[in-house]
Every structure is written in structure tokens, then in C-alpha cells.
C-alpha positions as CSV (number, residue, x, y, z in Angstrom):
1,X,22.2,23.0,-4.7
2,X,24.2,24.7,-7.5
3,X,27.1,25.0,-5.2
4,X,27.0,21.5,-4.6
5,X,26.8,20.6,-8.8
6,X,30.4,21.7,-8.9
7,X,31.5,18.2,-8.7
8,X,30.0,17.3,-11.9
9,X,30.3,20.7,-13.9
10,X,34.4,21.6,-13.3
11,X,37.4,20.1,-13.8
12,X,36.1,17.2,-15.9
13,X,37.6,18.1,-18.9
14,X,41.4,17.3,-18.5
15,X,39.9,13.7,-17.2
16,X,38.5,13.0,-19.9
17,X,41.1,14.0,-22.3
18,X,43.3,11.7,-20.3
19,X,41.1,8.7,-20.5
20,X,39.9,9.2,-24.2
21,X,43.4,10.3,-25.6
22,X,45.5,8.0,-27.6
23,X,49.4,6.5,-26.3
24,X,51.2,7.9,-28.4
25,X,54.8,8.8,-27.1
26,X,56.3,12.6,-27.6
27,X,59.2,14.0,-27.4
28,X,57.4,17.4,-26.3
29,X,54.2,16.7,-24.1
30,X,51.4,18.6,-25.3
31,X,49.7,20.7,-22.5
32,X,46.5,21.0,-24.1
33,X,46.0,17.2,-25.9
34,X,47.3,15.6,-21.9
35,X,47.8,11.7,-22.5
36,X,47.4,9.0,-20.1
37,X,51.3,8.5,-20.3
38,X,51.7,12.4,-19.2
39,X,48.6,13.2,-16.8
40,X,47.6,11.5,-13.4
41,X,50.4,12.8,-12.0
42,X,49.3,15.0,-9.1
43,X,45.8,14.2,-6.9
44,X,44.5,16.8,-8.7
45,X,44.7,15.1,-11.7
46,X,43.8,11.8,-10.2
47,X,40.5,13.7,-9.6
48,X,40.0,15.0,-12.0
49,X,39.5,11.5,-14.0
50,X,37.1,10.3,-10.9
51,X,35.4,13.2,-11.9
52,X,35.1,11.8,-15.7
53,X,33.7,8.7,-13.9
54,X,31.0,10.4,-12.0
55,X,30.1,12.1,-15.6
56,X,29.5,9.1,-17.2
57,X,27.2,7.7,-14.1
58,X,24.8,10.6,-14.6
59,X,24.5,10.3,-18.9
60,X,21.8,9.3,-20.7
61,X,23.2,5.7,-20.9
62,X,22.9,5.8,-17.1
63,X,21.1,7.4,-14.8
64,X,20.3,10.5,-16.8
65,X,17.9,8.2,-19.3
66,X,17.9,4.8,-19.9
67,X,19.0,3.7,-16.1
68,X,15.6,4.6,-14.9
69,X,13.8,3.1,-17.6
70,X,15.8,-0.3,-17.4
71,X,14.9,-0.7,-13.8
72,X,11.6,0.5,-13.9
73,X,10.0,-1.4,-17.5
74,X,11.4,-5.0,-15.7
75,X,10.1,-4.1,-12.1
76,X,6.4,-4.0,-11.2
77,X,5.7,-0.8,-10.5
78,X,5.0,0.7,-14.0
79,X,2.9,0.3,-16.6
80,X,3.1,1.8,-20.4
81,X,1.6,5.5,-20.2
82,X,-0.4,5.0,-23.7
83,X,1.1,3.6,-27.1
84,X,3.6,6.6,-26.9
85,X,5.8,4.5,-25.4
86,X,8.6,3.6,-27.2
87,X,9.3,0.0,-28.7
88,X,12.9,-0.6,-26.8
89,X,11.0,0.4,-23.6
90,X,8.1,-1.8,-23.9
91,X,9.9,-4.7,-25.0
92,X,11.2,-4.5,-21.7
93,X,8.2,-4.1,-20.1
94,X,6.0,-6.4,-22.0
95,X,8.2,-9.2,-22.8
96,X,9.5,-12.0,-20.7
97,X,12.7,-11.8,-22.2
98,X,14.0,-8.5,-24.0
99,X,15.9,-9.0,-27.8
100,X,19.7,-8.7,-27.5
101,X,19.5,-5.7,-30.2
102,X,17.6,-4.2,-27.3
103,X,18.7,-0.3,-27.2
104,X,18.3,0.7,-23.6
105,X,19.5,-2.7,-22.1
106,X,22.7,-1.8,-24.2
107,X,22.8,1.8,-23.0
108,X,23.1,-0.3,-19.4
109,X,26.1,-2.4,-20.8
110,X,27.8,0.4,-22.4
111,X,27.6,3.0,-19.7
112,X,28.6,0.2,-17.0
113,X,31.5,-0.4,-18.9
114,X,32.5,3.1,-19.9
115,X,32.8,3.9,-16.0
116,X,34.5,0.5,-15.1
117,X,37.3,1.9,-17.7
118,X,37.4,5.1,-15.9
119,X,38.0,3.6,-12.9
120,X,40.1,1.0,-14.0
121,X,42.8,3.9,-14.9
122,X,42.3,5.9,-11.9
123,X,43.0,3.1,-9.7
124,X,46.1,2.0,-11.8
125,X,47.5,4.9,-12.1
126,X,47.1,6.0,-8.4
127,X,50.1,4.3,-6.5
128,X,52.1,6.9,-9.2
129,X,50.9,10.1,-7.2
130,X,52.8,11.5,-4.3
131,X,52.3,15.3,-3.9
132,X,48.8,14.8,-1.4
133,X,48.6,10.8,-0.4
134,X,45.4,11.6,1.7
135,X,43.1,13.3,-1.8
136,X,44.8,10.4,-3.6
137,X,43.7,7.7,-1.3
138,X,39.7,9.5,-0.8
139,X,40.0,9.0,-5.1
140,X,40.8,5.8,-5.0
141,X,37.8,4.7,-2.6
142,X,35.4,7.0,-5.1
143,X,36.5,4.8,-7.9
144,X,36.0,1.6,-6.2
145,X,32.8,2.8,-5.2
146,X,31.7,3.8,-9.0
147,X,33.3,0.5,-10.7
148,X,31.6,-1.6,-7.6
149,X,28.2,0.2,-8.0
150,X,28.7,-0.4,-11.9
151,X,30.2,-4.1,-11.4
152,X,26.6,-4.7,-9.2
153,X,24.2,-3.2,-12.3
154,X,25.6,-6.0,-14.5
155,X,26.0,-8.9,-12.2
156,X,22.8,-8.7,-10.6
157,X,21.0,-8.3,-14.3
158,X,23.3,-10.1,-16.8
159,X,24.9,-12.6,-14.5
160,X,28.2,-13.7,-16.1
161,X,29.9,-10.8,-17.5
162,X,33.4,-10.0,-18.8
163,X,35.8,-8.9,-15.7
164,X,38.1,-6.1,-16.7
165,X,40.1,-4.8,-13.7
166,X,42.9,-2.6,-15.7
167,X,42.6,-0.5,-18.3
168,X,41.7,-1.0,-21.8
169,X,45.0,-0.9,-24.0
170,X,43.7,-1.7,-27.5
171,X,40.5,-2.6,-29.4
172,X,41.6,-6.3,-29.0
173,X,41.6,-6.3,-25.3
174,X,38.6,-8.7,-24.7
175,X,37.9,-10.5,-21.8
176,X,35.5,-14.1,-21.7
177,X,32.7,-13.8,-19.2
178,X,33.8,-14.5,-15.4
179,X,31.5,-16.1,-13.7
180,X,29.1,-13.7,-11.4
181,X,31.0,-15.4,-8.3
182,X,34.0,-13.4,-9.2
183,X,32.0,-10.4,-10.4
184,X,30.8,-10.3,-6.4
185,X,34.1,-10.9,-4.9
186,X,35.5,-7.6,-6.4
187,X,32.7,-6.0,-5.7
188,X,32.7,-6.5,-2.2
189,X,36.8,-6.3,-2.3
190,X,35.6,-2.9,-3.8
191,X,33.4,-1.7,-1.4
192,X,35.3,-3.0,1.9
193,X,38.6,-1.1,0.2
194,X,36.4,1.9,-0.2
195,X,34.4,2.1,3.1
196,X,37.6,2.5,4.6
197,X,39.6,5.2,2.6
198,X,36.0,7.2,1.9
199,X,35.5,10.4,4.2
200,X,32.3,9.9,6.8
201,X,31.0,13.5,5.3
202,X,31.6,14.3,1.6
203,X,33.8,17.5,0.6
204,X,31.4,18.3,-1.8
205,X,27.1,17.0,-2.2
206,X,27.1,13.9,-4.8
207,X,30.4,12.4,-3.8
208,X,30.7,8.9,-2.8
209,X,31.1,8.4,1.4
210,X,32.3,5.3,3.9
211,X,27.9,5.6,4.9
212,X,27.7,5.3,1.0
213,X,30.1,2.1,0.7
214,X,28.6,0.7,3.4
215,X,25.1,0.8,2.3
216,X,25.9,-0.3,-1.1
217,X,27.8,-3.4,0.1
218,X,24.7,-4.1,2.8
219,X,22.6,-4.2,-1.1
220,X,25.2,-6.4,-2.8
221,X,25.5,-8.8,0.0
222,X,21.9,-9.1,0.2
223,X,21.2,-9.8,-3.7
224,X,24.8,-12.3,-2.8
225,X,22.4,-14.3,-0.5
226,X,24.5,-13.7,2.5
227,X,22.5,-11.8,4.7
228,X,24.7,-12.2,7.9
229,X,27.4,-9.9,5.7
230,X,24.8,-7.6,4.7
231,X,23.5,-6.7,8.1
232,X,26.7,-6.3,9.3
233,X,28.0,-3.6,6.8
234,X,24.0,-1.9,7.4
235,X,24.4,-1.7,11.0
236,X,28.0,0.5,10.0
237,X,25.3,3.0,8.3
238,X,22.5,2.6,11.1
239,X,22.4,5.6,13.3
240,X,24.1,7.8,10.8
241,X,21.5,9.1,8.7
242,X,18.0,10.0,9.9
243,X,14.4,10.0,8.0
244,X,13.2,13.8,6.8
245,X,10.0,14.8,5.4
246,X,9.0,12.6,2.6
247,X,8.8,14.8,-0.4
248,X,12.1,16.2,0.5
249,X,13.6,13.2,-0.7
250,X,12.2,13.6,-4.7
251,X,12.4,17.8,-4.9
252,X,14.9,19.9,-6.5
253,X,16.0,22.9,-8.4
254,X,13.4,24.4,-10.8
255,X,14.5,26.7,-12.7
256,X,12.7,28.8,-15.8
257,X,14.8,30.7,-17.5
258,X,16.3,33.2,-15.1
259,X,13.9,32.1,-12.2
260,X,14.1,29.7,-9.9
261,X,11.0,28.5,-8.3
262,X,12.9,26.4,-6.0
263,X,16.3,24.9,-4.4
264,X,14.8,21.6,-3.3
265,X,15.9,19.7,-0.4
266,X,18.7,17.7,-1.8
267,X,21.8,16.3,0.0
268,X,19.3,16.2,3.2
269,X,19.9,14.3,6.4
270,X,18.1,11.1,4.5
271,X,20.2,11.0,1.3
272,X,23.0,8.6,1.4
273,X,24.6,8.9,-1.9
274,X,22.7,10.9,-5.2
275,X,24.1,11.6,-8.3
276,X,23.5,15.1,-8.9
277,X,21.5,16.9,-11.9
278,X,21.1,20.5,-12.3
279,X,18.5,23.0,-14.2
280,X,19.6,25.6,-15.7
281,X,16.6,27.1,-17.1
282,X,17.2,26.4,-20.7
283,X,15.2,23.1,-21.0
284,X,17.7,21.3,-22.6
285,X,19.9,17.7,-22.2
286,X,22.4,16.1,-23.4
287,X,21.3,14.0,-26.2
288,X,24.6,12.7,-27.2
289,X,24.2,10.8,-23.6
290,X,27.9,11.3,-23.1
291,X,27.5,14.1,-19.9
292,X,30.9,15.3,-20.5
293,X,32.6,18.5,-19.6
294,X,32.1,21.7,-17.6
295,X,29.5,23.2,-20.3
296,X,27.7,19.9,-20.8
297,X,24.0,20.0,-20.1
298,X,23.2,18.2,-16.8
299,X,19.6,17.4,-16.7
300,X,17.6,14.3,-16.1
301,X,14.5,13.3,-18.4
302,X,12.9,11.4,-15.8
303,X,10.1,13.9,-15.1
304,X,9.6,14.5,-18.5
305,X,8.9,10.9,-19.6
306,X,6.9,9.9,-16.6
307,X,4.9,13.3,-16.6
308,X,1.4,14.6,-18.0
309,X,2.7,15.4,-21.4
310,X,4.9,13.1,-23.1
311,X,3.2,10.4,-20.2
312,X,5.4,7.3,-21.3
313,X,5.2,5.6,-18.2
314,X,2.5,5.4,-15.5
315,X,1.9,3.2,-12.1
316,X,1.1,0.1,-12.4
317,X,-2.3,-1.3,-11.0
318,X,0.0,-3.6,-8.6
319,X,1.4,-0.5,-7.0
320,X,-1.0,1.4,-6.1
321,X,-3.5,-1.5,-4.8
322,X,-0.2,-2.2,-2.5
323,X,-0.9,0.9,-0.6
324,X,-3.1,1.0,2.7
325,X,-6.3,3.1,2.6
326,X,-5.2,5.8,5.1
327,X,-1.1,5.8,4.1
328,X,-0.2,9.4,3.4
329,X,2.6,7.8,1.0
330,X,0.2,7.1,-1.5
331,X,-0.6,10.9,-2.4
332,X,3.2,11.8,-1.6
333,X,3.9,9.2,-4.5
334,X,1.0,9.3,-6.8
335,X,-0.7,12.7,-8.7
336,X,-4.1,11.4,-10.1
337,X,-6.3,13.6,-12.0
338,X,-8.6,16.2,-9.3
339,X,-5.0,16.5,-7.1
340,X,-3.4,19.8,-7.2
341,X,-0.3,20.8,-9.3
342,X,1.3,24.2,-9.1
343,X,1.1,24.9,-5.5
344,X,4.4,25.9,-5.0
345,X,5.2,23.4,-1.9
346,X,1.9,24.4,-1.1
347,X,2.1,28.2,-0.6
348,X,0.1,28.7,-4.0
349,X,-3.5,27.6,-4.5
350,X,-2.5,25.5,-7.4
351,X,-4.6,24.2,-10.5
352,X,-6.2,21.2,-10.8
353,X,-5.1,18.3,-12.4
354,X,-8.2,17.0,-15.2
355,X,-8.3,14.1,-17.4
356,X,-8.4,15.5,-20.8
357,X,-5.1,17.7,-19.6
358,X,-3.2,14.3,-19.1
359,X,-1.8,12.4,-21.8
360,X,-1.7,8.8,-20.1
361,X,-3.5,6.1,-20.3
362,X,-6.2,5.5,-17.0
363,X,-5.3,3.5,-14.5
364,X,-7.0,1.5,-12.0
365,X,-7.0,1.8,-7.5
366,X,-9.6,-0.3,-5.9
367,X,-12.2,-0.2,-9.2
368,X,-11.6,3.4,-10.0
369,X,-10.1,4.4,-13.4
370,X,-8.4,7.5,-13.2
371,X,-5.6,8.9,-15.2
372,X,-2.1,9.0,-12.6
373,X,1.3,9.4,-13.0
374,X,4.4,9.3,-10.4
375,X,4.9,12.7,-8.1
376,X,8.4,11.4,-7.2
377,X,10.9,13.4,-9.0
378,X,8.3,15.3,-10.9
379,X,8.3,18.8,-11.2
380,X,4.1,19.1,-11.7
381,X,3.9,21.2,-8.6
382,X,6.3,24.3,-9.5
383,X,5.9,23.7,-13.7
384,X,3.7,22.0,-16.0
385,X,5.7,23.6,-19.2
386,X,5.3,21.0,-21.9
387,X,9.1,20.1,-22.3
388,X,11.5,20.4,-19.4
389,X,14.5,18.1,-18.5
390,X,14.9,18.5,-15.0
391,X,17.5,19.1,-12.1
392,X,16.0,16.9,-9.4
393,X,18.8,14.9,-7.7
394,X,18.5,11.0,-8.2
395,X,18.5,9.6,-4.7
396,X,20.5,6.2,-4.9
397,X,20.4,5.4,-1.7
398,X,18.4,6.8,1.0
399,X,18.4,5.9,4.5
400,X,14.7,3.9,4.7
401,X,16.1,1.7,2.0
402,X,18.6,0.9,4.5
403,X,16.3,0.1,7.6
404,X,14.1,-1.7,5.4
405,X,17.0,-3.8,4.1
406,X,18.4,-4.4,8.1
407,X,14.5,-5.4,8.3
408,X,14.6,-8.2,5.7
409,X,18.1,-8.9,6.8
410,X,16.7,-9.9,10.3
411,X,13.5,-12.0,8.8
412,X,16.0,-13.9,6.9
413,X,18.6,-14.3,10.2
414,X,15.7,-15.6,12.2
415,X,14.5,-12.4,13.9
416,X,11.0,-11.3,12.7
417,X,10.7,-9.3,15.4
418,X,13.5,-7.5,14.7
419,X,12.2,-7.2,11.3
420,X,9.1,-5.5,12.1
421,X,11.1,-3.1,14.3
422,X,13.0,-1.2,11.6
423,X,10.0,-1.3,9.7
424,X,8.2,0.5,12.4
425,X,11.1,3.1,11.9
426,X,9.7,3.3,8.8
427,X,6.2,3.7,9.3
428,X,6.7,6.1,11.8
429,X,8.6,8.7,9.6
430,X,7.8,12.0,9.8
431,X,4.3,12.9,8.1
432,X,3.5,9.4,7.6
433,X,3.2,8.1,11.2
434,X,1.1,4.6,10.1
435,X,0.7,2.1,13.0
436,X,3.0,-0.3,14.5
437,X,3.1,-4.0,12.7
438,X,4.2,-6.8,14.4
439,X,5.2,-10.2,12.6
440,X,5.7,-13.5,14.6
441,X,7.6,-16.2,11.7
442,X,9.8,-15.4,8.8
443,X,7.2,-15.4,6.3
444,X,4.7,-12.9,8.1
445,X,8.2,-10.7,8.4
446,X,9.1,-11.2,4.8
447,X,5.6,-10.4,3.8
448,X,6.1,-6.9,6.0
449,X,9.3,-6.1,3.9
450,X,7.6,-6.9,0.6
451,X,4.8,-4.4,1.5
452,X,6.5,-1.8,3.2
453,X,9.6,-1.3,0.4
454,X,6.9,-1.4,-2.0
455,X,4.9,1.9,-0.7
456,X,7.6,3.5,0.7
457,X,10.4,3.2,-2.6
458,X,7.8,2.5,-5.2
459,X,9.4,4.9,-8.8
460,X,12.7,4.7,-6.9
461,X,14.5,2.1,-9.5
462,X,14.9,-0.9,-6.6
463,X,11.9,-3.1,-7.1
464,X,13.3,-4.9,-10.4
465,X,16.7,-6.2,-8.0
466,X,14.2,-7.0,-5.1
467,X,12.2,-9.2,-7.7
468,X,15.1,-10.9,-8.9
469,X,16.0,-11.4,-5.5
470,X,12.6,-12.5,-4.0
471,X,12.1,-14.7,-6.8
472,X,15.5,-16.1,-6.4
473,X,14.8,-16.9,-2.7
474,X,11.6,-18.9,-4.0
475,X,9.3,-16.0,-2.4
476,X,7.2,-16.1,-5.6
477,X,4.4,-17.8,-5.4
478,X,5.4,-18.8,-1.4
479,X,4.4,-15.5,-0.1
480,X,3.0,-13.6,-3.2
481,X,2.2,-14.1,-6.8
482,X,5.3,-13.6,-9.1
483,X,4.7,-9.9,-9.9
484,X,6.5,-10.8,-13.4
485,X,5.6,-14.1,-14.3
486,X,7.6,-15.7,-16.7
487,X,10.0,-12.7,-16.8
488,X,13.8,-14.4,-17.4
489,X,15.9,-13.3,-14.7
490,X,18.8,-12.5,-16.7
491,X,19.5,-10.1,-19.6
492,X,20.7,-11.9,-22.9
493,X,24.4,-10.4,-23.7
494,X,24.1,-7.5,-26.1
495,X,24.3,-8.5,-29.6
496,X,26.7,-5.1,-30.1
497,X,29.2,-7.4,-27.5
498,X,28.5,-11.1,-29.2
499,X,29.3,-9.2,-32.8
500,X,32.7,-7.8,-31.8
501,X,34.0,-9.6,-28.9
502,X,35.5,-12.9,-30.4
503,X,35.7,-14.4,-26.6
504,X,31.8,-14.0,-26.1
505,X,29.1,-16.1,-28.0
């Protein structure tokens, strides 16, 4: 895996000089202060800021931090670990409609932005460089895939949002809101572009592919409403990928100190696109949630917020009712106190989990209180150290997200049979192996792809879109309950926006 980090940990630091330096013209350029007047003029370069981009996606305004708790405290599938959890992060859980002075909303909105900038120069700057047409081109497509995949966060969550599509020249540049039809069409102009200029195999693990592209645009269309789209860009991904072990797809490096206690199984035959983390034994994380440079810290908090010790977040009661009685998911998914932690991928007897050693709140599966907390992308089975940021890769997009998105794609196109065939893909996956469903009308096959994405990508940051777009699609209370009732669709605009942008109100 550490060969694979070299994406995010080299070369970033002339990008981001470029894209953080000032305009100001010289007579004599300045090698070591490059500005974006004097760089981006060789591919290297050129990747060099798509590398600055990448940075920003893994932060701790993204997906490093406060991307996992956005999705995750306005989905279903979590509930507050105890009143340790913080007050920006239960407002979003708790509350129908978060404050506009919300923190980690903003975090969203200022990341999303941040890398839309990034990309916005890369892209203009690109038709400039000459010395290696094919690395320039392969940039391009990774930029339209990072602005695209940070376009989607804020159209599917905020709606209406200000369209920049060249780079920020001044502090006055502001931009109204366009409205989320145009936020779509460059997405999808995005993603199309990209699918097509994008490699089939990465050079390096964590870097954006055509399957990638293509998976993302079968997600936007989807959340677009058109489904015919969405199948078709799928079925450019189906085939391509196959289903590994399940664990494999939430493991990682472990380090402590000089040890590691394992590699993980990341960039694996399942994994579609992950942005990449890496432990490096010191237990720390970037706190200024910037992510930038080849010495910056490039750890995740997520196991350390959703594990035994700080225990902010725990499954919800919905979640874990959802699974079946005999589906091996639920143990792959869910540690509850009595299970085993420390078994080394289970070549070590391990310790047992207890109540008293768990600081979350109890939860409840079929009348049983028991304290539990998530097993995806924890690291309870090689540590249970009381503070350690981890390495574990966050899978974006894997490839049963995909099948079960062709699934729901073919309930809605008038196939339920079809439906319940990728699903059975699914369900069939190695070590899980549940029985064959079978759905005769649209509602029994949208009822299957409820369940089935549910237990098989519950803690996996997609449930909060699927809500938006079940309840959308009038599925709530049609074919279930609204798992979020009265929960407002739409983010309000940060008030850190409203207050300086003149155009916004």
C-alpha cells in the first residue's frame, strides 16, 4: 500500500504553490515561489496541481473528517455514541434542518470548493502544455473527475449552488447560484469528457479511472432521475471489476510505531476508485485539515470517532434490525460487545470485547441492548490503542454499489427481474452466499434494493443520497417509513457564503 500512497505524499508541493501563489508579474521568475503565470507548463506540472486536487479530497474538510460525518449524521444508519458527540455533529443528526453557522456542513462547502478551484486551473491551463499531450490529456480527465465528484456533493445536498468553471482571479469573483439543472449538465459533461481521456487501469492506486468515471456518472444520473442514462454508463463498468472477500474491502495498513501489523487489502479487484490514507505509526493527523504537501500527515479519523474509545457515533437501531438473521454481513459490519478484537485477521486468539471497556451508548437488535459500534474501517482487530488516526483506504466506490445500482436501475426501467438478478450477484459474494430473491413488480424490486444496499454498504457514506433519492421518488412512506422524517432535503447555504458573497442571500 505505501507504494501506492505516492500519489498523495510527492510532488504536491510545487501544485500547490502554483494554485495558492499570488499574479504578480516579474521580471526574473522565482524558481522556488512558482506562480500560476510561470508554472503549468510541462505535464509534469500540470500534475502536479491534479495532485494538489487529490490533497484537498482526502483533508479533514473532506473525506479525511467531516465528509464521513456529513453523510453519515443525515443518513440512517447512525445514531449518537453517548453525549460525547459533538454539537455540529448532532445538529446534523438530530435536527430536521441543520443552522447555516453549521461547522461540518461548511467544511463540505469549503473543501468542495477548494478542489473545484484546483481543477478549474488545471483544466485552463492545460490546452498551454505540449511536451507529453497523452499525461496532459489523462490530467485533464482526473480533474474533471474531482470537480464532477465535488460538483455532485453540493448539488445533490445543497441544490442550487454558485457555478464556477475557471479560476478564481480575485476576492470579488462571485458567482449567483445556478440552478442544480446546470450544476448536472457539467457534471455529466465532466464525467463523459473524462471516461474517455481516463486510463482503464490507473498508473498509480487512488487515481481516478474510465471504470471510475463511469461509475460515478451511473450515481449522478441516478440521483438526476434518468435511470435509462445511468444504466447505460453502469453497464460500461459491469464485467470489469469483480466482488472479493468482504472485509477486504474496509482493511488497511496498521502501523505502530516501527511495526506494521498489516498491509490490508486495498486497491483489490472490488475497489473502483479510493482515496488513499496512510499510517505511519506516529498516531497523528492533520488538524489544520489542509492535507497538503509531501510531509503532511495522511491519516483518517474515521476509526477513531466511530471506535470503543472516543465512541461518537454508533449504528443505528434501523440498521441493524435491517439485517436477516443468518446474513454473515451483519458480523462483518457490526463489533458488539462478547465479539473478538485483536485477532489479527484471525490468526491470534484475540480479546474479548465487554461492556464496561466500551465507551458508547447500548444499542438495540431484535430486543437486545448491547453496546456496538461499526467494524468497517476500524482497526479494533490489529489495535485497540486509545488514540490512533488511521491508514484505512476510503472506498468510494466499490463494485457491489454498482450492481446494486444496475439493480435499482432496472426496477425503475421496468425489469424487476432483472433487478433481483444483480442483487443475487450480490448475495452470492464470496463468504456471504445468502439465498436467491426473486421480485415480480417494481415495488417488490425496489423494496429488494432498499434492503440489500442497506446490509451490504451500511457505514459506507451512500445511504444519506439514497434517502434523498428514495424520498424524492415518493418511496417514503410508499414502500417504507421515511427513515428521516421531517429531515429537509436540502442544506441551507452557509452563513460564511451569505456574509461575504454579495450575489447570494
Amino acid at each position: 500500500m505505501n507504494r501506492n500512497i505516492k500519489i498523495w505524499v510527492t510532488a504536491t508541493g510545487l501544485g500547490i504553490a502554483a494554485i495558492v501563489a499570488c499574479n504578480k508579474k516579474l521580471d526574473v521568475t522565482d524558481q522556488n515561489n512558482p506562480t500560476t503565470e510561470s508554472y503549468f507548463k510541462t505535464a509534469a506540472e500540470l500534475q502536479n496541481g491534479v495532485n494538489a486536487i487529490y490533497s484537498t479530497l482526502r483533508s479533514g474538510n473532506l473525506v479525511g473528517r467531516e465528509w464521513f460525518f456529513t453523510h453519515d449524521m443525515r443518513g440512517s444508519e447512525t445514531a449518537p455514541g453517548g453525549a460525547q458527540l459533538e454539537a455540529p455533529r448532532a445538529e446534523l443528526l438530530k435536527q430536521p434542518a441543520p443552522s447555516s453557522s453549521n461547522a461540518v456542513m461548511t467544511s463540505i462547502w469549503t473543501g468542495t470548493y477548494q478542489m473545484i478551484n484546483r481543477a478549474n486551473l488545471v483544466i485552463s491551463k492545460a490546452p498551454d502544455v505540449t511536451d507529453n499531450p497523452a499525461s496532459r490529456d489523462i490530467s485533464v480527465g482526473e480533474a474533471e473527475f474531482l470537480r464532477a465528484w465535488a460538483y455532485f456533493e453540493l448539488v445533490s445536498m445543497w441544490g442550487d449552488v454558485p457555478l464556477y468553471t475557471e479560476p478564481v482571479a480575485s476576492a470579488s469573483d462571485f458567482k449567483a447560484k445556478s440552478p442544480a439543472a446546470d450544476i448536472y449538465n457539467l457534471i455529466i459533461s465532466d464525467l463523459t469528457d473524462a471516461a474517455a481521456k481516463l486510463p482503464a487501469v490507473a498508473s498509480q492506486g487512488g487515481r481516478a479511472t474510465s471504470g471510475a468515471a463511469n461509475a460515478l456518472l451511473g450515481r449522478v444520473q441516478m440521483q438526476n432521475g434518468d435511470y435509462a442514462a445511468a444504466k447505460e454508463a453502469l453497464l460500461k463498468v459491469y464485467g470489469k471489476y469483480s466482488l472479493v472477500p468482504f472485509l477486504h474491502n474496509f482493511d488497511g495498513d496498521v502501523r505502530l510505531g516501527a511495526t506494521e501489523l498489516t498491509a490490508g487489502h486495498e486497491f483489490n479487484a472490488e475497489s473502483i476508485f479510493e482515496v488513499a490514507f496512510v499510517d505511519r505509526g506516529d498516531n497523528n493527523f492533520n488538524w489544520g485539515y489542509t492535507g497538503e504537501g509531501a510531509t503532511a500527515n495522511s491519516t483518517t479519523m474515521r476509526s477513531q470517532e466511530y471506535g470503543i474509545v472516543w465512541g461518537n457515533v454508533v449504528p443505528s437501531d434501523l440498521v441493524l434490525n435491517e439485517f436477516e438473521p443468518n446474513d454473515p454481513r451483519y458480523k462483518f459490519t457490526i463489533f458488539e460487545s462478547g465479539d473478538k478484537i485483536k485477532t489479527m485477521a484471525g490468526t491470534e486468539p484475540g480479546v474479548a470485547l465487554t461492556e464496561d471497556g466500551m465507551n458508547v451508548a447500548q444499542s438495540n437488535r431484535d430486543g437486545v441492548l448491547k453496546k456496538r459500534v461499526y467494524r468497517k474501517y476500524s482497526i479494533l482487530d490489529w489495535t485497540d490503542d486509545g488514540f490512533h488516526p488511521d491508514g484505512i483506504n476510503q472506498r468510494m466506490i466499490r463494485y457491489a454499489d454498482v450492481l446494486l445500482m444496475l439493480a435499482e436501475c432496472e426496477a425503475e426501467t421496468g425489469n424487476p427481474a432483472g433487478a433481483a438478478r444483480y442483487i443475487n450477484e450480490v448475495r452470492a459474494r464470496p463468504g456471504v452466499n445468502m439465498p436467491a430473491i426473486t421480485t415480480g413488480s417494481k415495488e417488490q424490486a425496489i423494496e429488494a434494493v432498499m434492503h440489500e444496499r442497506i446490509v451490504e454498504l451500511a457505514g459506507e457514506e451512500v445511504n444519506n443520497i439514497d434517502i434523498l433519492r428514495w424520498r424524492a421518488r415518493g418511496y417514503y412512506p410508499s414502500i417504507r417509513p421515511d427513515p428521516k422524517p421531517g429531515q429537509v432535503s436540502l442544506f441551507p447555504i452557509p452563513a460564511s457564503e451569505t456574509s461575504t458573497n454579495p450575489l447570494i442571500q
